[in-house]
TIRO-2110 file (N, C-alpha, C; in Angstrom, 1 decimal):
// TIRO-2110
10.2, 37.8, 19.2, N, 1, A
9.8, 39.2, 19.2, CA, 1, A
9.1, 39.5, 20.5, C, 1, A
9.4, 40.6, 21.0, N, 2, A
8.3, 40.6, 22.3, CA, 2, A
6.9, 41.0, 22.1, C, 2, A
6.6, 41.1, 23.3, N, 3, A
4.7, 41.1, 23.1, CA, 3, A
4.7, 42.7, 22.3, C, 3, A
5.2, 43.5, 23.2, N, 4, A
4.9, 44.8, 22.8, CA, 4, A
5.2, 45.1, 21.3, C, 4, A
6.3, 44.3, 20.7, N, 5, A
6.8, 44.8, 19.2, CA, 5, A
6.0, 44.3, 18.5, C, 5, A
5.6, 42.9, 18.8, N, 6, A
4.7, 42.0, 18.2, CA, 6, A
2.9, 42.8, 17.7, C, 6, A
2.9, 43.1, 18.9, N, 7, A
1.2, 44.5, 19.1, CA, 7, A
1.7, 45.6, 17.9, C, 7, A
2.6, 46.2, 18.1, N, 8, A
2.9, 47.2, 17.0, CA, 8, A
3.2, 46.7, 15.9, C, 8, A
4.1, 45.6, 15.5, N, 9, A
3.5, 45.2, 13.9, CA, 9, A
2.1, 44.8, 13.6, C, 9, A
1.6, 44.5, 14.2, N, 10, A
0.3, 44.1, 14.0, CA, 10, A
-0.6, 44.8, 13.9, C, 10, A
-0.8, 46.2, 14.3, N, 11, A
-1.2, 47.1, 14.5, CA, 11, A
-0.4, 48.1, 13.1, C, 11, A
0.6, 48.3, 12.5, N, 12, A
0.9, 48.7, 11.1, CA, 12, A
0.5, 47.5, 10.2, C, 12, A
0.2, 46.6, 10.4, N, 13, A
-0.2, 45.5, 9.0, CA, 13, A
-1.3, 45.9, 9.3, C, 13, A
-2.2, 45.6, 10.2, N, 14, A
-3.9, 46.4, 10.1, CA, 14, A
-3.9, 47.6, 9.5, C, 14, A
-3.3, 48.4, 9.6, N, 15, A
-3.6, 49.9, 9.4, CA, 15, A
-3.0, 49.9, 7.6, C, 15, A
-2.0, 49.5, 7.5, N, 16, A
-1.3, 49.2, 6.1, CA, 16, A
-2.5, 48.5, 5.1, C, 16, A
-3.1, 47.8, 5.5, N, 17, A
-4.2, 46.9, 4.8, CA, 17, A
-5.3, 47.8, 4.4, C, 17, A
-5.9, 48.4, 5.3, N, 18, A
-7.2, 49.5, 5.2, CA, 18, A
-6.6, 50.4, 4.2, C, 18, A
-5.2, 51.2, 4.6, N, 19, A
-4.7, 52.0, 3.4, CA, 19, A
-4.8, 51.9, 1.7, C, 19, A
-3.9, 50.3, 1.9, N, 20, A
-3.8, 50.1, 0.6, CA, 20, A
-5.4, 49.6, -0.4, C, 20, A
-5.9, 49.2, 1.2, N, 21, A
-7.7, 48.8, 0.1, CA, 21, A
-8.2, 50.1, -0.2, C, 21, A
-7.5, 51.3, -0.5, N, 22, A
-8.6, 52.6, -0.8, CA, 22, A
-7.7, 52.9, -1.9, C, 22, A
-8.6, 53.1, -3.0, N, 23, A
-8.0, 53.4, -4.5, CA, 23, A
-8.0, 55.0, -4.2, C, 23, A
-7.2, 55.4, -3.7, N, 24, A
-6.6, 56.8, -3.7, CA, 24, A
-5.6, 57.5, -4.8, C, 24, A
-6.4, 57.3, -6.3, N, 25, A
-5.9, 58.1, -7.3, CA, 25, A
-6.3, 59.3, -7.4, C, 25, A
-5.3, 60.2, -8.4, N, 26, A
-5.6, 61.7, -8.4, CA, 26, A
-7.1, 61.9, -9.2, C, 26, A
-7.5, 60.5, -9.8, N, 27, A
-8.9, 60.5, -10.7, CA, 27, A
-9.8, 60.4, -9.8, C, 27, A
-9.1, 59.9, -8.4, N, 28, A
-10.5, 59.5, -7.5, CA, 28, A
-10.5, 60.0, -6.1, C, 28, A
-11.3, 61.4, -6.5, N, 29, A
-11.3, 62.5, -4.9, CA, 29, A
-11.9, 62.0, -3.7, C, 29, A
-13.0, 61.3, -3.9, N, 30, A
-13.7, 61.0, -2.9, CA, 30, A
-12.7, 59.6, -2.1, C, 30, A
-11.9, 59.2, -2.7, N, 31, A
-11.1, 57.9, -2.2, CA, 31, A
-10.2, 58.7, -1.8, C, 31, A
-9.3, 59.6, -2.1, N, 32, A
-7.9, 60.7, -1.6, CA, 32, A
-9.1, 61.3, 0.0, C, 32, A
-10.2, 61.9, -0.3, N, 33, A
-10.5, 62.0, 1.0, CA, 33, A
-10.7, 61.3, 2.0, C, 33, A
-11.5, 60.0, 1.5, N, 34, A
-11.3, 58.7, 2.6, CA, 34, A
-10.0, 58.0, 3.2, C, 34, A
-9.0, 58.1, 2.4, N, 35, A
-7.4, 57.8, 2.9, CA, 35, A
-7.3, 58.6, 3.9, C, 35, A
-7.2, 59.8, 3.7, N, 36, A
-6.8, 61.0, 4.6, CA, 36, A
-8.0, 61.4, 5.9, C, 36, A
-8.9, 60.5, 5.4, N, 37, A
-9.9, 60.4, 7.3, CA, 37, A
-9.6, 59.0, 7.4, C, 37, A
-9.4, 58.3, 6.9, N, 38, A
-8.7, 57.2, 8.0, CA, 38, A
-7.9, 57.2, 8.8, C, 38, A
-6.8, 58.3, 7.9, N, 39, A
-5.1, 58.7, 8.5, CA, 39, A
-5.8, 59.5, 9.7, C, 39, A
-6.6, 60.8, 9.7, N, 40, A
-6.4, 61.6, 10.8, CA, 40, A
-7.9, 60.8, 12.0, C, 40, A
-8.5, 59.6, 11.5, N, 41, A
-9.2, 59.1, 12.5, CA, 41, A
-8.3, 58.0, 13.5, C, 41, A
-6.5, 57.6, 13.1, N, 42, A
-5.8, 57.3, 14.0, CA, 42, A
-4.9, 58.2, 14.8, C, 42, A
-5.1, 59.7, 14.0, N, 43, A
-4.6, 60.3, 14.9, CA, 43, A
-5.6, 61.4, 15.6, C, 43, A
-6.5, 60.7, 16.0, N, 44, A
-7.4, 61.9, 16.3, CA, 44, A
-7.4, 62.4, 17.6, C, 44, A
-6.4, 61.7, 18.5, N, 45, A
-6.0, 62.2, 19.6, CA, 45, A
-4.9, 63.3, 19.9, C, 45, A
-4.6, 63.5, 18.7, N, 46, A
-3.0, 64.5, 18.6, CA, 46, A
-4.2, 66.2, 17.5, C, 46, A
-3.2, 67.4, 17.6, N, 47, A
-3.5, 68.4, 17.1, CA, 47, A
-3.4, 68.1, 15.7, C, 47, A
-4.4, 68.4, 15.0, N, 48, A
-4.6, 67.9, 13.5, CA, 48, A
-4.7, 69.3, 12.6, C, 48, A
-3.8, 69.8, 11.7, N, 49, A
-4.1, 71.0, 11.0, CA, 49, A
-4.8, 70.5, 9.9, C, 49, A
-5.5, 71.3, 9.0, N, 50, A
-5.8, 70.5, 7.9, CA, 50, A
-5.9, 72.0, 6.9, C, 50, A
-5.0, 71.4, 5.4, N, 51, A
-4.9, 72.8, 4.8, CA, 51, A
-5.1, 71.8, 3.6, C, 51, A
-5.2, 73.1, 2.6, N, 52, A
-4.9, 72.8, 1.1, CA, 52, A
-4.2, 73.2, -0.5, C, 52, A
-3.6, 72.7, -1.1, N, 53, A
-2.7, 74.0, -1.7, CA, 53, A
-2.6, 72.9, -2.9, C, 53, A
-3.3, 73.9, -4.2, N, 54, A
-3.3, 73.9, -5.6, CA, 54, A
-4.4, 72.4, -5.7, C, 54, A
-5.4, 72.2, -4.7, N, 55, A
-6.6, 71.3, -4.9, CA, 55, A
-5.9, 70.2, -4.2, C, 55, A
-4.9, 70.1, -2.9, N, 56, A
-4.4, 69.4, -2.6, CA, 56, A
-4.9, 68.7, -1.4, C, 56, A
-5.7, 68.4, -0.4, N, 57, A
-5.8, 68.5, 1.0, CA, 57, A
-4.7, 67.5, 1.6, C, 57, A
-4.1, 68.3, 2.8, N, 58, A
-3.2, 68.0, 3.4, CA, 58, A
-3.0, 68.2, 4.7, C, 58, A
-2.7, 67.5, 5.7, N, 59, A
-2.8, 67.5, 7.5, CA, 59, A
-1.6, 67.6, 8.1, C, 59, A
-1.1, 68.3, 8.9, N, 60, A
-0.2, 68.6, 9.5, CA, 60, A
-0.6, 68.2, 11.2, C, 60, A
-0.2, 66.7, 11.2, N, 61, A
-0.4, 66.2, 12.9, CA, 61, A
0.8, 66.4, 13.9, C, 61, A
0.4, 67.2, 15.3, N, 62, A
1.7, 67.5, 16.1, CA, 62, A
1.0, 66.7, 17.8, C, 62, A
1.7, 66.9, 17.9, N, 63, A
1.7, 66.6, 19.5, CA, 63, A
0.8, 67.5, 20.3, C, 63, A
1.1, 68.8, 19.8, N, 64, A
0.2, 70.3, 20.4, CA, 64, A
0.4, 70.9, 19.7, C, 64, A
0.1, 71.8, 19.8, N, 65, A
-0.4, 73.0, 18.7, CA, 65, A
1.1, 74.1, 18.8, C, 65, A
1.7, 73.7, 17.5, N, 66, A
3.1, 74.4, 17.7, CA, 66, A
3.9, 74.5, 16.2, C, 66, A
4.6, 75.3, 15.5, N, 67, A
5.3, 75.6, 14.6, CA, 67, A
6.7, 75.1, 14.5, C, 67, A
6.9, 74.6, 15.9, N, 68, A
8.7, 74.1, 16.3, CA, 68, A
8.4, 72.5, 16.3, C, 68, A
9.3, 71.5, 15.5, N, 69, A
9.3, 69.6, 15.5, CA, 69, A
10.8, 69.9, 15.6, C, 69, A
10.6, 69.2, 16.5, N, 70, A
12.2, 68.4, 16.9, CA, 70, A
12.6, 67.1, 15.3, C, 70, A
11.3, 66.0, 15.6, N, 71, A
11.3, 65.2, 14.1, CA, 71, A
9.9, 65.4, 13.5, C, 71, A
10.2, 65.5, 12.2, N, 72, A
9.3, 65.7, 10.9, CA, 72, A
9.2, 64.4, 10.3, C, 72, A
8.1, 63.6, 10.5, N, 73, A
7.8, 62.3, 9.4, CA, 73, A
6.8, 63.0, 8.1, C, 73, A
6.8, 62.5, 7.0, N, 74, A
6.5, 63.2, 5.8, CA, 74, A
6.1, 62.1, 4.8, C, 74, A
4.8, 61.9, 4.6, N, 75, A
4.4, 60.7, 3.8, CA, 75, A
2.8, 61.3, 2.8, C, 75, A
3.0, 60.8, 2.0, N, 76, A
1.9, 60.6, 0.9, CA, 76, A
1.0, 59.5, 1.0, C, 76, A
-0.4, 59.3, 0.4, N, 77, A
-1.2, 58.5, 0.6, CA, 77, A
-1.7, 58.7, -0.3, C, 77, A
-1.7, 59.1, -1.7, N, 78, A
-2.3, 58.6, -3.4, CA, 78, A
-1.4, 57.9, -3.5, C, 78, A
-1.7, 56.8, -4.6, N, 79, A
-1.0, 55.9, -5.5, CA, 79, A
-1.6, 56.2, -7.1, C, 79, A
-0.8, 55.6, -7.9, N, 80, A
-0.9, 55.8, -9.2, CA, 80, A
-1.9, 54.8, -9.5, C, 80, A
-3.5, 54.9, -10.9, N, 81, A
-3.9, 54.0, -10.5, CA, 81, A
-3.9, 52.4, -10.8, C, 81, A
-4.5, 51.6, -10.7, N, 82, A
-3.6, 50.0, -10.8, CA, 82, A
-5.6, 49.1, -10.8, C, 82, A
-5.1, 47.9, -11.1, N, 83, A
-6.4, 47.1, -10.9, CA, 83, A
-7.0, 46.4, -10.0, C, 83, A
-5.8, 46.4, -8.9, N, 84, A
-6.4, 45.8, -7.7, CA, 84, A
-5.7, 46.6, -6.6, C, 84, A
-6.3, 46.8, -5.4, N, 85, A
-6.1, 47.6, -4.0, CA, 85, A
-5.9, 46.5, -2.7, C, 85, A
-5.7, 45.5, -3.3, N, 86, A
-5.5, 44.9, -1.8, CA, 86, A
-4.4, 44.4, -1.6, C, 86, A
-4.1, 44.3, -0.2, N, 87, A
-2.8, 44.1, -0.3, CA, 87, A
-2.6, 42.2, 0.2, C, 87, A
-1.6, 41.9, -0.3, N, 88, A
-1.1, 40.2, -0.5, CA, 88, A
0.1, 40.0, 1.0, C, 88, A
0.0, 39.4, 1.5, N, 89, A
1.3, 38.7, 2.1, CA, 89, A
1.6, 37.0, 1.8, C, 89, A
2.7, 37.4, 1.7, N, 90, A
3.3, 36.1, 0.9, CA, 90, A
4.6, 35.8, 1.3, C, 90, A
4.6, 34.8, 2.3, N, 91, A
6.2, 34.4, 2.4, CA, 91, A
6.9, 35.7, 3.4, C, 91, A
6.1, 36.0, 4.3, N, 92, A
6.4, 37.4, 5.2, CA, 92, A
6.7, 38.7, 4.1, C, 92, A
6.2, 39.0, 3.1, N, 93, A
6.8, 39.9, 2.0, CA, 93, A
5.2, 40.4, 2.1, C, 93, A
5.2, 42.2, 1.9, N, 94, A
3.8, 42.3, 1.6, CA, 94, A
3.4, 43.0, -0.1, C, 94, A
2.9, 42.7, -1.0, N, 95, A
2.6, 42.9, -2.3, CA, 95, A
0.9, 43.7, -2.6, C, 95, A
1.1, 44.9, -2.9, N, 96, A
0.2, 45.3, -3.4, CA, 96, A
0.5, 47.1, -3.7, C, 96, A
-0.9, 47.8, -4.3, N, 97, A
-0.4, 49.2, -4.5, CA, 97, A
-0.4, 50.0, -3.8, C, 97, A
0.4, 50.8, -3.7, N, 98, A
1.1, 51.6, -2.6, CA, 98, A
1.9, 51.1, -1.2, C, 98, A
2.1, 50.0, -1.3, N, 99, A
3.0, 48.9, -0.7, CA, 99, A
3.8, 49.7, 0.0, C, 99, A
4.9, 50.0, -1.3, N, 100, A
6.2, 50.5, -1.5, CA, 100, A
6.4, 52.0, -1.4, C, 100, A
5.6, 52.7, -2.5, N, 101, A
5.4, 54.0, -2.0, CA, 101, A
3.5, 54.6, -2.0, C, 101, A
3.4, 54.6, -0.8, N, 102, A
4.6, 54.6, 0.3, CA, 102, A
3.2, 54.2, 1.6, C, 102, A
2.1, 53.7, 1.5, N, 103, A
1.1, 53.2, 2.5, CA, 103, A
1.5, 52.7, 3.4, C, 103, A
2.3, 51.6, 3.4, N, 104, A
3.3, 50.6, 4.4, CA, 104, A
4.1, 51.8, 5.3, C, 104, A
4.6, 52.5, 4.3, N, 105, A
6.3, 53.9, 5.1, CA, 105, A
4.7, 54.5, 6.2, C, 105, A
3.5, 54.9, 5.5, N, 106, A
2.7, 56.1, 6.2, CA, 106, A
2.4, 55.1, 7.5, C, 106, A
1.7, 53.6, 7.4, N, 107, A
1.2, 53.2, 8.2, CA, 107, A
2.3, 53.1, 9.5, C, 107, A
3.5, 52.8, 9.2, N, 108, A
4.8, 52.9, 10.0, CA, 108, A
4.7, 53.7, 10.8, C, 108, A
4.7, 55.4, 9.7, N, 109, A
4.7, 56.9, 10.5, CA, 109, A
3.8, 56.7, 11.4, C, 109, A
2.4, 56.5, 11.5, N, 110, A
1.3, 56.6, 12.1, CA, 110, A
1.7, 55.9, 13.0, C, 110, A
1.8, 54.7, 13.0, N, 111, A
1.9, 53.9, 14.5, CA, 111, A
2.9, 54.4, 15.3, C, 111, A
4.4, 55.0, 14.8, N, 112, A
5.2, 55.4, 15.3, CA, 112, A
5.1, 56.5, 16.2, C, 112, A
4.3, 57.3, 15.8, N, 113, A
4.2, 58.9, 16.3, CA, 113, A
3.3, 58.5, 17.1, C, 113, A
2.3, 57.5, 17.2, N, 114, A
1.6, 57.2, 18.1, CA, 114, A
2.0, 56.7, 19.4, C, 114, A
2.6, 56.1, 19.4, N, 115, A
3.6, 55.3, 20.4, CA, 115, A
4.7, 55.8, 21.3, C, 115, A
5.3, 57.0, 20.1, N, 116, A
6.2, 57.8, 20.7, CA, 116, A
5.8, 59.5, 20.8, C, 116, A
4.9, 60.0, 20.7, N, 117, A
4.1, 61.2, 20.9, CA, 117, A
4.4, 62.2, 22.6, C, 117, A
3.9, 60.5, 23.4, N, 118, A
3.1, 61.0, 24.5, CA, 118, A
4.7, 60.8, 25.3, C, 118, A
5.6, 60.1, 24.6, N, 119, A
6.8, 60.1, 25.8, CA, 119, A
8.1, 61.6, 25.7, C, 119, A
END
């Protein structure tokens, strides 16, 4: 793998880790807000909208301040709730809640749009 691919997985397994340690259920507001300032404290270099709709808070990150995306990435950051928040690697596989859907897919988005933003 090269150096640079190598820095960017490593940099989504960090970020994927912190995600999935935050019990971000719909029972737990103050955790749904801490998810979503982690999320916008990796993007805090890019235009950050932040709206809400039917007790929902939600961020719309762009490049600059514009209504027109070429590509739209689109990810969630609650999970249903469960008894443990951390996440496992095991045998290069990673196990835990919101793994699957969809912490791992967000931390992805994040690193990606970071990476590819500025070009």
């Amino acid at each position: 793998m090269k150096e640079g691919i190598h820095s960017i997985f490593q940099e989504v397994i960090m970020l994927a880790k912190r995600l999935v340690s935050i019990p971000s259920t719909v029972d737990n507001p103050q955790a749904l807000r801490d998810v979503l300032s982690l999320a916008k404290s990796e993007l805090r270099d890019f235009h950050i909208e932040e709206f809400e709709s039917n007790g929902i808070h939600s961020v719309l990150v762009s490049k600059q301040k514009t209504k027109s995306f070429t590509v739209l990435l689109h990810a969630h950051l609650d999970v249903v709730p469960a008894n443990t928040y951390t996440l496992v690697e095991k045998d290069g596989m990673l196990y835990g809640r919101g793994v699957y859907d969809m912490k791992v897919a967000a931390a992805v988005m994040i690193v990606l749009f970071k990476e590819i933003a500025h070009r």
